[in-house]
Every structure is written in C-alpha cells, then in structure tokens.
C-alpha positions in Angstrom: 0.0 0.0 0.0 2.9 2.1 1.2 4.8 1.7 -1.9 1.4 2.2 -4.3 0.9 5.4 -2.4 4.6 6.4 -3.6 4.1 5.3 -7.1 0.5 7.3 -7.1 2.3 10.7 -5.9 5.3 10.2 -8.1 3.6 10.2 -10.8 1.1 13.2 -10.4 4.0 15.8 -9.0 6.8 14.1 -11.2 5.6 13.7 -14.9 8.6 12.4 -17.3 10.8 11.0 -14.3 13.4 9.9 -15.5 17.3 8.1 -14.9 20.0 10.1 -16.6 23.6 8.0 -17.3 25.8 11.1 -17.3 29.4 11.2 -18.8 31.5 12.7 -16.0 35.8 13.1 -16.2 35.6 10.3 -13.3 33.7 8.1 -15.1 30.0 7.2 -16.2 27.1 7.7 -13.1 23.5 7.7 -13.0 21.4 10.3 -11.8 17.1 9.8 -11.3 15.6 12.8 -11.5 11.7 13.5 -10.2 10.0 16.9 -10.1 9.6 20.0 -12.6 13.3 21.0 -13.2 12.2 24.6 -12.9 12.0 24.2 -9.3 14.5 24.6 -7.0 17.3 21.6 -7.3 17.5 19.2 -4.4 20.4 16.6 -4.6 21.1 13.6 -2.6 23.8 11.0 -2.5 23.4 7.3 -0.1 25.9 5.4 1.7 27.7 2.3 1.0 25.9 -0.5 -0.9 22.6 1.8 -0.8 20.5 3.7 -3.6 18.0 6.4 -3.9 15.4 3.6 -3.3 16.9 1.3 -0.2 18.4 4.8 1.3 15.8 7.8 0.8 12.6 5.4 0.0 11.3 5.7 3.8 11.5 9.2 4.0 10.0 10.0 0.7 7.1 7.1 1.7 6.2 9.6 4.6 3.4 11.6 3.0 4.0 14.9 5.1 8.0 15.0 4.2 7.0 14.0 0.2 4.8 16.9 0.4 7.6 19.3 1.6 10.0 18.2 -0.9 8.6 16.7 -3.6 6.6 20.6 -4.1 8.8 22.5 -3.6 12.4 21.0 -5.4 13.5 18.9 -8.3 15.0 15.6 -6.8 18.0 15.0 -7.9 19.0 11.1 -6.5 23.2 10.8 -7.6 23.8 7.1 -7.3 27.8 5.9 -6.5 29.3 4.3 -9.5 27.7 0.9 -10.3 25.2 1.6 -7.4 22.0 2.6 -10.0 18.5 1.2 -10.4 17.1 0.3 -13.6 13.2 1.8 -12.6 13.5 5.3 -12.3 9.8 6.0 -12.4 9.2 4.8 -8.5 10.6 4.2 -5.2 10.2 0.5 -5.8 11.8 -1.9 -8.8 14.9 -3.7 -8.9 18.5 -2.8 -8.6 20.0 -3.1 -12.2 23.9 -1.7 -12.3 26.1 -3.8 -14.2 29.0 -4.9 -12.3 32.5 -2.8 -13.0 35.5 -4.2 -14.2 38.2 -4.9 -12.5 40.2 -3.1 -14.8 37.9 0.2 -14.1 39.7 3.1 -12.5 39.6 3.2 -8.4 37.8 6.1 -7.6 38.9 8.7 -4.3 36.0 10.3 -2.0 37.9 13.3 -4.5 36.8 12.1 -7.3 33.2 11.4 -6.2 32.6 14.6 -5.0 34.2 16.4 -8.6 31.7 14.0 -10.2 28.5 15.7 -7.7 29.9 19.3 -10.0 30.0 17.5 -13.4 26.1 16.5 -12.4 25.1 20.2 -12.1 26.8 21.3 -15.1 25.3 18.4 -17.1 21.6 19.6 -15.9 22.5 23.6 -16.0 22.3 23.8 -12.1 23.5 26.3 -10.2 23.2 26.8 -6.5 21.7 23.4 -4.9 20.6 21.9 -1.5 22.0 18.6 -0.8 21.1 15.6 1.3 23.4 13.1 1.7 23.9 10.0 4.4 26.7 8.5 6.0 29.3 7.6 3.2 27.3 10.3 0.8 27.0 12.8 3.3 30.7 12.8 3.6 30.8 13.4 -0.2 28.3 16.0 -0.7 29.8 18.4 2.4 33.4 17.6 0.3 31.6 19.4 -2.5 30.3 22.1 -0.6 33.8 22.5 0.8 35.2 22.7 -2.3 32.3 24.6 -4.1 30.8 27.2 -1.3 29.1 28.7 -4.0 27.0 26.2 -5.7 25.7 25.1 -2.1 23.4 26.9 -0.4 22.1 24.3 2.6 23.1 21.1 3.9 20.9 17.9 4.9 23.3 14.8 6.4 22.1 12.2 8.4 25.1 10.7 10.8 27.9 12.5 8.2 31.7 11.9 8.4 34.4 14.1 8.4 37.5 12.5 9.8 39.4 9.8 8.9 38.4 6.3 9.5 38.7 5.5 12.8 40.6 2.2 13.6 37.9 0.3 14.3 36.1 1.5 11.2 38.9 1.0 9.2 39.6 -2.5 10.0 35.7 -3.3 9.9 36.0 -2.0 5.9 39.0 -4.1 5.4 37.4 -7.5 6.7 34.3 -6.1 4.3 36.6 -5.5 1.3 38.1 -8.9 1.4 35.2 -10.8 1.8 33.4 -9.1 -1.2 36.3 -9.6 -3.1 36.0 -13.5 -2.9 32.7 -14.0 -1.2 30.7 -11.1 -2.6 27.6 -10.2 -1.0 27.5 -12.7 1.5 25.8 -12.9 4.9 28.6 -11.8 6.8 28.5 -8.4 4.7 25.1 -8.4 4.7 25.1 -8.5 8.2 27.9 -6.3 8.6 26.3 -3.4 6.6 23.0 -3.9 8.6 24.9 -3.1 11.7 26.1 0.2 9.8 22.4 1.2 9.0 20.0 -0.1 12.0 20.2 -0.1 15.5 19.6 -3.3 17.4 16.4 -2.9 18.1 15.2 -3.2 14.6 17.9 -5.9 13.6 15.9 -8.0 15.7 16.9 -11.4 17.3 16.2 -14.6 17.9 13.2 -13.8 20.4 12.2 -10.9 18.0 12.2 -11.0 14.2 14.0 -7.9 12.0 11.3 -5.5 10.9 10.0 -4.8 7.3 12.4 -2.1 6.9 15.7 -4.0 7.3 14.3 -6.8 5.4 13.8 -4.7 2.9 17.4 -3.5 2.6 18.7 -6.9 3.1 17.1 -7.9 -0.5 18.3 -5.0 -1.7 21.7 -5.9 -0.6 21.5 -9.4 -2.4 20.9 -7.5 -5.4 24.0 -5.4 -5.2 27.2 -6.1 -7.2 29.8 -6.7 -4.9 32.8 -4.8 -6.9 30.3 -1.8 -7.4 30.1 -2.1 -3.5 33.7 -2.8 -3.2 35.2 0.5 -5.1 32.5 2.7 -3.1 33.5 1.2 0.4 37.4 1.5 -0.7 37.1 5.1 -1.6 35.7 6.2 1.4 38.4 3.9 3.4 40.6 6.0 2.1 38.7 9.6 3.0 41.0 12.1 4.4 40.0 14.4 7.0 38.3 17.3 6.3 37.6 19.5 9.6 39.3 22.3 8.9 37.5 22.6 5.6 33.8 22.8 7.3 35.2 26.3 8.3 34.8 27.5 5.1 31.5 26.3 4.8 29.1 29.4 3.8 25.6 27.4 4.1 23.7 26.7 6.8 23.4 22.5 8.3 21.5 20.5 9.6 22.5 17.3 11.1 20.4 14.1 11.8 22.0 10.9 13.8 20.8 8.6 15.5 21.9 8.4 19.0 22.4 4.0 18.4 24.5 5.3 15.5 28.3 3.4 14.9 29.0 7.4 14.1 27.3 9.3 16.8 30.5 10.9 18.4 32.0 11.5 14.5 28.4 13.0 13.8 28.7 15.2 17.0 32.1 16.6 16.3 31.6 18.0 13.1 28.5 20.0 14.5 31.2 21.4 17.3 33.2 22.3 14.4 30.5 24.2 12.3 29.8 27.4 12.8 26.9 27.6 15.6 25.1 30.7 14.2 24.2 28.0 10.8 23.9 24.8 11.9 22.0 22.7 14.4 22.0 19.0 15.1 19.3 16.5 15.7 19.8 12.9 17.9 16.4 10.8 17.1 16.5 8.2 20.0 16.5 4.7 19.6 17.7 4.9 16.4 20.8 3.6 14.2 22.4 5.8 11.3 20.1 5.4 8.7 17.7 7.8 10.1 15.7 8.1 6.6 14.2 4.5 6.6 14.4 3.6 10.7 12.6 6.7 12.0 12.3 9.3 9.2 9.2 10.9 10.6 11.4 12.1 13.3 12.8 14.2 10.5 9.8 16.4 9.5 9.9 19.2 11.9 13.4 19.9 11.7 12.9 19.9 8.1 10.2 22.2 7.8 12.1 24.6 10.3 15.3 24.6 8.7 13.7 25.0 5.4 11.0 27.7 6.2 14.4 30.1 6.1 14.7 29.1 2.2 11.3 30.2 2.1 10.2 26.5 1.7 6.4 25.3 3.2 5.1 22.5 3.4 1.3 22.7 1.4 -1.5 21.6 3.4 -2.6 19.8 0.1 -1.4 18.7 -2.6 -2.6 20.7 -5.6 -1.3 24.0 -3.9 1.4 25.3 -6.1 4.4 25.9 -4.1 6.2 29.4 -3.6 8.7 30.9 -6.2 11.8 29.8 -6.8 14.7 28.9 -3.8 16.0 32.3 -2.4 17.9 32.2 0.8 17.0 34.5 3.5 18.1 35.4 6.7 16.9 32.4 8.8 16.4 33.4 12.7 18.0 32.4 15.4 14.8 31.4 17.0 14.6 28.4 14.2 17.5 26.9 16.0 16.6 26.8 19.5 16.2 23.3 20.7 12.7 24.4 21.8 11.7 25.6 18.4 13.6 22.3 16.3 11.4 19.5 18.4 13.0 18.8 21.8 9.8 18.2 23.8 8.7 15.5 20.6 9.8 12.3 21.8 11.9 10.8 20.5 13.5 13.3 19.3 16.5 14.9 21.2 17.6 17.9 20.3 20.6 20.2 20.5 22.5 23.0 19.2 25.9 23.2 18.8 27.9 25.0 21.4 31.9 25.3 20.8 
C-alpha cells in the first residue's frame, strides 16, 4: 500500500521522471531525477551498498515529508558508480547496475565529490541543496567545501568528516576482502546492517528484523559486490576534512541517531560548524540510517530549517508551491532546541555550542 501510495504521488508531482547515465571526467554515473526541473534543485547521494530507493525510500514514503519536498524542489537522487536502479519511475523496482571491471579506474572520495559538480553542469544547475547519508554525506559536504558557491544548505544524516577511525577501518578491510571473494554474502550483509539499523530493529532470535531491514537486506542481495567494493574503498581512504567545514558558507542541519556506529563523528563535526548555521538533531533509539528507521522524526526539523529558504510544506497537494529557492536570513529562533522539536519524543535535540 505504502509503496502504491509512492508510485501514485510520483507520478502526479513528477511527470517524465526519468534516470540520466551522465558522462562525467571520473567516469559514467547515474542520476534519477523526479519533479519539474524549474524548481528549486534538491540533490542527494546514499551510503555504501545503498541507492535512492533502499536509502531515501522511507523518508519519501512519509506523505508529510514527500509533500515538503517533492513541491517545492526537483529531486535529484546521484547514485555511486555501479550503485544505480534500472526503474526510475518509483521508489520501488529492482536494482540493475552492471558490475564494474576490475580493470575500471579506483575512484577517491575526491573524485566522487568532482563527479557531484560535473552533475550540475550536465543539468544547468547552479546553487543546490544537498542531502546526503553517512558515506554520501561525507561526499556532498566535500563538494560544498570545495564549491561554497554552488551550495546553499546542507541535509546529512550521521555525516563523516575525519578519517576512518581504527575500528572502522579495519571493519571495511574485513568487508573489502570478503566481497572480493565472497561477494555479498551474509557476513557483509550483516555487517552493513549493523552500519544502517540499530539493534532494536535488527531484531533477534526472540524478535524477528522489521519490514524495513528486510527490505534492505534484499536489496543488498541484489548489489554487485565490486560496485560495492570501489565505493567502500574510496571512502576507506577519506581524508579528514575538519578544517574545511570552516569554510563552509551554508547553513546544516544534522540528523543521527543516537544508536548510530557514528554518533561521536556525527557530534564533532557539529562542534566544528559554525553555531550561528547549523544545528543537530539525535532521534533516540535509532541507528544511522535515520531516513528509513525513523524518518518521521525528521519532519519538523525539516520544515524549520527549510522555512528560512522560504520553503512550506502545502496543506494539500494541488497547492502550487512558492517561487523559486531564495535564501534568506533564517532566525536564530529556528534553532533553538525548543523551536527544532526537543519536547517531541523521541527526538533529542541540540544545538551546537563550541
């Protein structure tokens, strides 16, 4: 029903949807686009082993948060090399990349974000909002680091911005290998669930996984592993970039979940951002991939943070939404933990303070 509802909206705010393969200097990628490209642009990027359907598919399947976005931008979903679906005209259909070649260059978390620029220029876009998670929130805030001017807002859900951590690092190595001669076997598959879900909705033996991660556990069989393989590798291999997010001239807002395997990473890039533009939400009881576990914990903050773009959400939805994107000056009030959701459980809220 859930699904039906999406395909039903999709297609009466999103006429001619459609998935681009876009030449870029790093290499071929695929971008789905849904929406009027005369609207504002809104571009997002998943993490590891995930797509625009298995990573932004729960968020979009909440009808107050489709109404928000899908009337007032042009989606623009950026799948990682080799990571694309063939049906372009839902949130539902099967994943359909063609495995890479061995002999195909190794892309850097570099090269991914320089292929986020060649996207704009193929579709004419200047100044975008991004939402990225995890792995592609890292990417996406790379961009904006090294193109201030084409951001003007970001959305990330449990970002990075240092450098693997040990743990991590040796958790992507033991990944790496086994894809390399396993593929997407059940130790990865279980592996990458433990980067997406908390506990609780893993399940157990007592209690089974919920609809959600199994769900992204078929997607995950449908995966091919070296498309996984490069992705994972190139953000192994991430550098740091905290001293970058000070030249960051858009405002944030930061989602993670406080079960997340990158809670305190999440946390320190909000103490490094510049307080006056950014604010950070912790959704209880809730892993990293805050988008499909809990993603109506995400409305409100949405709609506050985008009310200073001049962004509503309609109460219908044949109300034509405002005029193009214009930034304006946002108020300090819209970032008060009061005002961003704190007493909506189970939300927790705060603001960044160093």
């Amino acid at each position: 029903m859930a699904d039906s509802f999406a395909i039903d909206m999709l297609e009466a705010t999103s006429p001619g949807a459609k998935e681009h393969l876009i030449e870029t200097a790093k290499g071929v990628i695929s971008v789905a686009m849904f929406g009027d490209p005369e609207k504002p642009a809104l571009i997002t990027y998943p993490d590891i082993a995930l797509n625009y359907m298995s990573c932004f598919q729960g968020l979009f399947l909440c009808p107050e948060a489709f109404s928000l976005l899908l009337h007032n931008f042009c989606i623009y979903h950026i799948s990682p090399p080799g990571h694309e679906a063939v049906d372009a005209t839902g949130l539902v259909g099967p994943v359909g990349a063609a495995p890479m070649s061995h002999d195909d260059l190794a892309l850097s978390a570099d090269d991914l974000a320089d292929q986020v620029a060649d996207v704009l220029d193929y579709f004419g876009l200047g100044a975008v909002m991004c939402l990225g998670v995890t792995g592609g929130a890292y990417v996406l805030t790379l961009f904006a680091i090294k193109h201030t001017r084409r951001v003007i807002g970001l959305i990330l859900v449990s970002p990075l911005c240092k450098t693997p951590s040990w743990s991590e690092w040796l958790c992507n190595k033991v990944v790496s290998n086994v894809l390399n001669y396993y593929g997407m076997c059940g130790l990865v598959k279980e592996l990458m669930l433990m980067r997406y879900f908390s506990k609780e909705v893993r399940g157990c033996s007592l209690v089974p996984e919920t609809d959600v991660v199994q769900s992204c556990g078929k997607a995950l069989d449908e995966m091919q592993s070296l498309n996984v393989l490069r992705y994972l590798e190139a953000l192994n291999g991430r550098a740091d970039i905290t001293d970058g997010l000070k030249r960051l001239q858009c405002r944030t807002l930061i989602f993670v979940g406080e079960n997340s395997t990158f809670h305190l990473e999440s946390l320190h890039m909000t103490s490094k951002l510049d307080r006056r533009l950014s604010a950070l939400i912790e959704v209880g009881r809730c892993g990293s991939l805050v988008t499909e576990e809990q993603p109506d914990a995400m409305l409100m903050p949405l709609e506050y943070f985008l009310m200073g773009y001049g962004v509503y959400r309609p109460s219908e939805f044949n109300i034509s939404p405002r005029s193009p994107l214009s930034p304006t000056s946002i108020s300090p009030e819209l970032f008060k933990p009061e005002s961003m959701g704190l007493k909506l459980k189970p939300i927790k809220t705060r603001v960044s303070t160093t």
